[in-house]
C-alpha positions as CSV (number, residue, x, y, z in Angstrom):
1,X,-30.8,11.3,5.4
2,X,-31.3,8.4,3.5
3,X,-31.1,5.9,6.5
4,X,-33.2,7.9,8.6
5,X,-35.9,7.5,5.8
6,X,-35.5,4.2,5.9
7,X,-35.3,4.1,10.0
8,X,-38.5,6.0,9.8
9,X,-39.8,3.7,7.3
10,X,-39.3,0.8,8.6
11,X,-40.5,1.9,12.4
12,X,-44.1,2.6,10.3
13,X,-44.4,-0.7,8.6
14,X,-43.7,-2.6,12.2
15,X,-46.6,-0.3,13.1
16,X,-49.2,-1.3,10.4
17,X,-48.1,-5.2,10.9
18,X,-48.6,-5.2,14.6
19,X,-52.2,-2.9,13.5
20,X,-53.3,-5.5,11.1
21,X,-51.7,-8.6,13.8
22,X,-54.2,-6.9,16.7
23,X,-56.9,-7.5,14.9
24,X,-56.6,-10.9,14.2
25,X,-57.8,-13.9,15.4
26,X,-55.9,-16.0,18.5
27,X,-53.0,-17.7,16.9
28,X,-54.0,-21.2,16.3
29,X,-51.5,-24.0,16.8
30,X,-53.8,-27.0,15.6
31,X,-52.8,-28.2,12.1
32,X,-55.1,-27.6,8.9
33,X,-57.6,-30.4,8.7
34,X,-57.1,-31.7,12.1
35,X,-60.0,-33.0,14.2
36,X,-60.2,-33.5,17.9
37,X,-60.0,-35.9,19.1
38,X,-57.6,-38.3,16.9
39,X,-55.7,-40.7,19.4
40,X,-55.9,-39.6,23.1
41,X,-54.5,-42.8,24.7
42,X,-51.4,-42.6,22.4
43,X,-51.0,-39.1,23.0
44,X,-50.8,-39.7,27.0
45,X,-48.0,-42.6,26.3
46,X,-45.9,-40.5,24.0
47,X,-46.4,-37.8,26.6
48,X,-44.9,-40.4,29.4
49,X,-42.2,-41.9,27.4
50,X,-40.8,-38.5,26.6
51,X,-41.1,-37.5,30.5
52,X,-38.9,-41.0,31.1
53,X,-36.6,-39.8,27.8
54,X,-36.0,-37.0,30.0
55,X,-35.4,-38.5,33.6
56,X,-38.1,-36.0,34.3
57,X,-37.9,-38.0,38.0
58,X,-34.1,-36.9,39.2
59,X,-36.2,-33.2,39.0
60,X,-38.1,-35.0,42.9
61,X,-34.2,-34.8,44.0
62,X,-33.1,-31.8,44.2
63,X,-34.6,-28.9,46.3
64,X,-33.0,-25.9,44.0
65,X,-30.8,-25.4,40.8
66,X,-28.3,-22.8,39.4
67,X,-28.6,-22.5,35.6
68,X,-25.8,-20.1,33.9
69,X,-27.8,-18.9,31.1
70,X,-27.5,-16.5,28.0
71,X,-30.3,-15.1,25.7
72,X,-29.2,-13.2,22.3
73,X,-31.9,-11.2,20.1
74,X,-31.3,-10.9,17.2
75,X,-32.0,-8.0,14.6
76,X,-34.7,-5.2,14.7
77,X,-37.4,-7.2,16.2
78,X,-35.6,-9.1,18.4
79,X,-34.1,-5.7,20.2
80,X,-37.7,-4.6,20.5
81,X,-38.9,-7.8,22.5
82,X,-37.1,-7.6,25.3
83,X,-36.7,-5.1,28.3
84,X,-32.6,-5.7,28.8
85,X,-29.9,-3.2,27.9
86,X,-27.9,-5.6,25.1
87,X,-28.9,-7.8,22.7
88,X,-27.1,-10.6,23.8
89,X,-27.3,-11.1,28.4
90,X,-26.0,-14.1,30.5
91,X,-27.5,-14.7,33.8
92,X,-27.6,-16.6,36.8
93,X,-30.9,-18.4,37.3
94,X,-31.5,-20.0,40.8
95,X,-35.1,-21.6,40.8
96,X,-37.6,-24.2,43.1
97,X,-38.0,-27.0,40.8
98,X,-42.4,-27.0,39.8
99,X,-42.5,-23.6,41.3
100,X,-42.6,-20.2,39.7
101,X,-40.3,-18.9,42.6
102,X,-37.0,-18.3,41.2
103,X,-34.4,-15.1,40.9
104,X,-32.3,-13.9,37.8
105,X,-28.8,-11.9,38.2
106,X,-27.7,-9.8,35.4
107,X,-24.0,-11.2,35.2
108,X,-23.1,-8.9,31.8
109,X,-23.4,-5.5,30.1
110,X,-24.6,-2.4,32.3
111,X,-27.2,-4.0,34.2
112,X,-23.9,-6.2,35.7
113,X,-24.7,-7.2,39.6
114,X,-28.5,-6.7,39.1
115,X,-31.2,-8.9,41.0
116,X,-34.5,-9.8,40.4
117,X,-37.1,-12.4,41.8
118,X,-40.4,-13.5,41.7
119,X,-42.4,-15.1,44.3
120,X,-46.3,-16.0,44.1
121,X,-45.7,-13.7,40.7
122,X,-45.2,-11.0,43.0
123,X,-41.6,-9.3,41.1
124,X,-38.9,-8.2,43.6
125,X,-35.3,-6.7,43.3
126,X,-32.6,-7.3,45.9
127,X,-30.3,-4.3,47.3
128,X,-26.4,-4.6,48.0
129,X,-27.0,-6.3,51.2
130,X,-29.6,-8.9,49.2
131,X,-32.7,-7.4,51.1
132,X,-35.6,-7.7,48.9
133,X,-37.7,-4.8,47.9
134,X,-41.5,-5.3,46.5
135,X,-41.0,-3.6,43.1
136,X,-43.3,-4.3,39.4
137,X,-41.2,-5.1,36.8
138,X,-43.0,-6.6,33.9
139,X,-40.0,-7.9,31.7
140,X,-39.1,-9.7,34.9
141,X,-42.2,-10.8,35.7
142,X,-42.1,-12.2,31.4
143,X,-38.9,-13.9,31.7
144,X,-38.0,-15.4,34.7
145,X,-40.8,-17.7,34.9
146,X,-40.7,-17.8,31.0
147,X,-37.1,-19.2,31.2
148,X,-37.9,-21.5,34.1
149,X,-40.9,-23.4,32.3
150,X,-38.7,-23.8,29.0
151,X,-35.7,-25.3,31.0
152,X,-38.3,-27.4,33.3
153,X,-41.1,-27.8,29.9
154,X,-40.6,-31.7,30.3
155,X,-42.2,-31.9,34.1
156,X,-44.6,-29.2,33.3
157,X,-46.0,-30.3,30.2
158,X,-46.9,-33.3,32.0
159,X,-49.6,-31.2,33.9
160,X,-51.5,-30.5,30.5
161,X,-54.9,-31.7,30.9
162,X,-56.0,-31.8,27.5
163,X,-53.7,-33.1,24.7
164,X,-53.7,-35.4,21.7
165,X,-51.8,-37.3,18.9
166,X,-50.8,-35.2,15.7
167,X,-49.0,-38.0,13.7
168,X,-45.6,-38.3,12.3
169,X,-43.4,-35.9,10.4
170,X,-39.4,-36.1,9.1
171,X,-37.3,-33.2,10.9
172,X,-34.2,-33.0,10.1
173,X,-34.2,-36.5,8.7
174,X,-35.2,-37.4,11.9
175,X,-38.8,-39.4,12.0
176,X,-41.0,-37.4,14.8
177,X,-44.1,-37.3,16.4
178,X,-46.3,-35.0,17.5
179,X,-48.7,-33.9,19.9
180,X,-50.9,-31.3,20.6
181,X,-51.4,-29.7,24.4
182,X,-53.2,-27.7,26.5
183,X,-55.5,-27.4,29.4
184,X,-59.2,-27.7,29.0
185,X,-59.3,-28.0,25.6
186,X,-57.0,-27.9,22.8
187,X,-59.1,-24.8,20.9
188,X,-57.3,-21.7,21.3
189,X,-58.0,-19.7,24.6
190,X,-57.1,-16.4,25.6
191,X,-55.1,-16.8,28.8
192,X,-54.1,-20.4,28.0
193,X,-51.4,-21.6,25.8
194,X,-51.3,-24.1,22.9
195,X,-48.1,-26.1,22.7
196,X,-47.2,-28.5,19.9
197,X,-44.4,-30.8,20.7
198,X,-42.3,-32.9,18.5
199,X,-40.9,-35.8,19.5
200,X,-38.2,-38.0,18.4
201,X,-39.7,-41.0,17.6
202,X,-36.8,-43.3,18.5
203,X,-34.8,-41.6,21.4
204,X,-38.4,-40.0,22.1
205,X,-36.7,-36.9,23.3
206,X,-37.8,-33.3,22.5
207,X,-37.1,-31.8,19.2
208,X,-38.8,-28.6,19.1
209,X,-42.0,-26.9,20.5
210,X,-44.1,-24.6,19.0
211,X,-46.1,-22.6,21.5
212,X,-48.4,-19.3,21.9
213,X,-47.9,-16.6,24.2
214,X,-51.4,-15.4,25.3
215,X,-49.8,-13.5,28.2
216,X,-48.0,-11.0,26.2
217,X,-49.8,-10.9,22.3
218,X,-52.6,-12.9,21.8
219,X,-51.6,-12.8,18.1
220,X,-47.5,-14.1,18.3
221,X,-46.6,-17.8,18.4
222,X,-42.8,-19.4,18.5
223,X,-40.7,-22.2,18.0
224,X,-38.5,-23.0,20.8
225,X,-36.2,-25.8,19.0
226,X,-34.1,-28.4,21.6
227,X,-30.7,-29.0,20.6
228,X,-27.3,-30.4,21.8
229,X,-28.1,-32.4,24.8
230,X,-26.2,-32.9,27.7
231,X,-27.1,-34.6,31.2
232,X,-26.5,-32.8,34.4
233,X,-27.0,-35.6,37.9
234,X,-29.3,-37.6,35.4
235,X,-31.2,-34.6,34.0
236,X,-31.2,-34.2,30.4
237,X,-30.9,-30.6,29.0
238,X,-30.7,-28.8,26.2
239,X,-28.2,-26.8,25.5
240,X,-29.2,-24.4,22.8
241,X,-32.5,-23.7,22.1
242,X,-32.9,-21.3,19.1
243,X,-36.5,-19.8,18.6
244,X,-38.2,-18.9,15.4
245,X,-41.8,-16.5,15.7
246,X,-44.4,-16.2,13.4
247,X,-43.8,-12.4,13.4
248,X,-40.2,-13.3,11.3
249,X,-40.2,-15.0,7.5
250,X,-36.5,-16.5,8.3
251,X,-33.8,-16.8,10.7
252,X,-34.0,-16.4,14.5
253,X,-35.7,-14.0,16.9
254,X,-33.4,-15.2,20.1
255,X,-31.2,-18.3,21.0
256,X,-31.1,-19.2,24.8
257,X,-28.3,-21.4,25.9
258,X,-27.7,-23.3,29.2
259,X,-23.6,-23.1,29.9
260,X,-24.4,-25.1,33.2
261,X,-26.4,-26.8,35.9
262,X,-26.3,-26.7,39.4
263,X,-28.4,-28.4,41.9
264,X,-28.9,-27.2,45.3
265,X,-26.6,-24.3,45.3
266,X,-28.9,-21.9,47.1
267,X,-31.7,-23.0,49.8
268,X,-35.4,-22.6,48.9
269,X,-36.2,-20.5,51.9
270,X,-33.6,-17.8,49.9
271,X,-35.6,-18.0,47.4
272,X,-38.4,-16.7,48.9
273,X,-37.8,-13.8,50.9
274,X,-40.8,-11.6,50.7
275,X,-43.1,-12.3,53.6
C-alpha cells in the first residue's frame, strides 16, 4: 500500500512539473548577460578547427556506415522518454552520411529482429523478406535521425548559419571554449534548435553539447557529453556519450554508446526502398 501511495504520488508530481514546464517560456540556451553578437569571425574559426579536429572530410569517402549502438535510460524519467521495450537497447544503425535516410534494427530484448527506416522523414518497417511497408511511427521517426545527427553533429553543425563566440570555461580541468549555434538567429525559435558547444581549447575537439529539442517539448534541453574517443578509417568518434536534461537535478537521463563503425557495409539504394 505504502509503495503504491508513493507510485501514485510520484506519477502526480511528474504531472504538475510537466503543467508548470508547458507553460513556460522556450528553453533558452544563451548564457546570462550575453549579448549578440560578441566575436562572429572567431566563432566561424573555432567552428572550422573543430570540423578539422574531427576529420570531418574522411565523412566525403564513404557512401554508407554501420554503427553498433546501445542507448540505456535510466530511472523513472528516463523509462518514460522513450518508446522501446527495455531500458537499456543495442542496435544496428546503417545511415547515408548528410542524409536523414538511415534504418535502425532492434538487435536486443523483445523487439529482437525488428526494422525500421526513414526516408524523406517518411518512417517505414521492413517485413521477414526486408520489403518495406509505409507505416507512422513516431519514436522512430524521434530517434533514428536523432542518433544519426549526434554521431554525424561535427559535419552538421557546420551547416549552422547563425553562431557566435561564448568565451572560455575550465571542464574537467580541461580549458574550453564555447560557441553558441543556430540557424537564423541565435534567439530561441520554436521549430529550430539552440546548440552550445564546448570545445577543447587545445586538441579543439568536442567536449560536450548542450542543445534544445523544439521537436518534441519546447520546454526540455540536454547535455550530450563526448567521451572516450576512438578513430574509425580517419573518423574520430566518441564512444560514450552520457546526457544530462534540464528536467533531472543530478545524474543521467540516457548514455548512448558507439561499440563500432562500419563504412560502406550496405548500399545507399538499400537504404532507400520506398518509391
Amino acid at each position: 500500500m505504502k509503495k503504491s501511495l508513493k507510485y501514485i504520488t510520484l506519477i502526480l508530481s511528474l504531472i504538475i512539473l510537466v503543467g508548470l514546464f508547458i507553460d513556460c517560456k522556450l528553453t533558452d540556451l544563451r548564457p546570462a548577460g550575453y549579448e549578440y553578437p560578441n566575436n562572429i569571425e572567431k566563432a566561424k574559426h573555432l567552428l572550422e578547427e573543430m570540423g578539422k579536429a574531427h576529420q570531418i572530410n574522411k565523412w566525403n569517402d564513404i557512401e554508407t556506415y554501420n554503427v553498433i549502438f546501445e542507448d540505456e535510460f535510466y530511472g523513472f524519467l528516463g523509462k518514460r522518454t522513450h518508446g522501446f521495450q527495455e531500458q537499456k537497447m543495442e542496435f544496428s544503425l546503417n545511415y547515408i552520411p548528410k542524409t536523414f535516410n538511415g534504418q535502425l534494427k532492434i538487435l536486443s530484448g523483445k523487439e529482437k529482429g525488428e526494422i525500421w527506416g526513414i526516408q524523406s522523414w517518411n518512417t517505414y518497417c521492413l517485413d521477414e523478406k526486408n520489403n518495406p511497408k509505409a507505416e507512422e511511427n513516431k519514436n522512430m521517426k524521434f530517434y533514428i535521425p536523432t542518433y544519426q545527427y549526434f554521431i554525424e553533429f561535427p559535419i552538421r553543425i557546420q551547416e549552422a548559419t547563425s553562431i557566435d563566440y561564448l568565451g572560455t570555461k575550465m571542464i574537467n580541468e580541461v580549458k574550453a571554449e564555447g560557441i553558441i549555434a543556430s540557424w537564423n538567429t541565435v534567439e530561441p525559435q520554436n521549430d529550430l534548435d539552440q546548440y552550445v558547444i564546448w570545445i577543447d581549447a587545445i586538441n579543439k575537439r568536442i567536449i560536450k553539447i548542450a542543445y534544445t529539442v523544439r521537436d518534441k517539448y519546447r520546454f526540455v534541453s540536454g547535455v550530450a557529453h563526448y567521451q572516450d574517443y576512438k578513430e574509425y578509417n580517419g573518423i574520430i568518434l566518441p564512444s560514450t556519450m552520457p546526457v544530462e536534461s534540464n528536467l533531472l537535478k543530478n545524474g543521467y537521463l540516457h548514455k548512448m554508446s558507439i561499440k563500432s563503425f562500419t563504412p560502406n557495409k550496405v548500399s545507399s539504394i538499400s537504404l532507400t526502398p520506398l518509391k
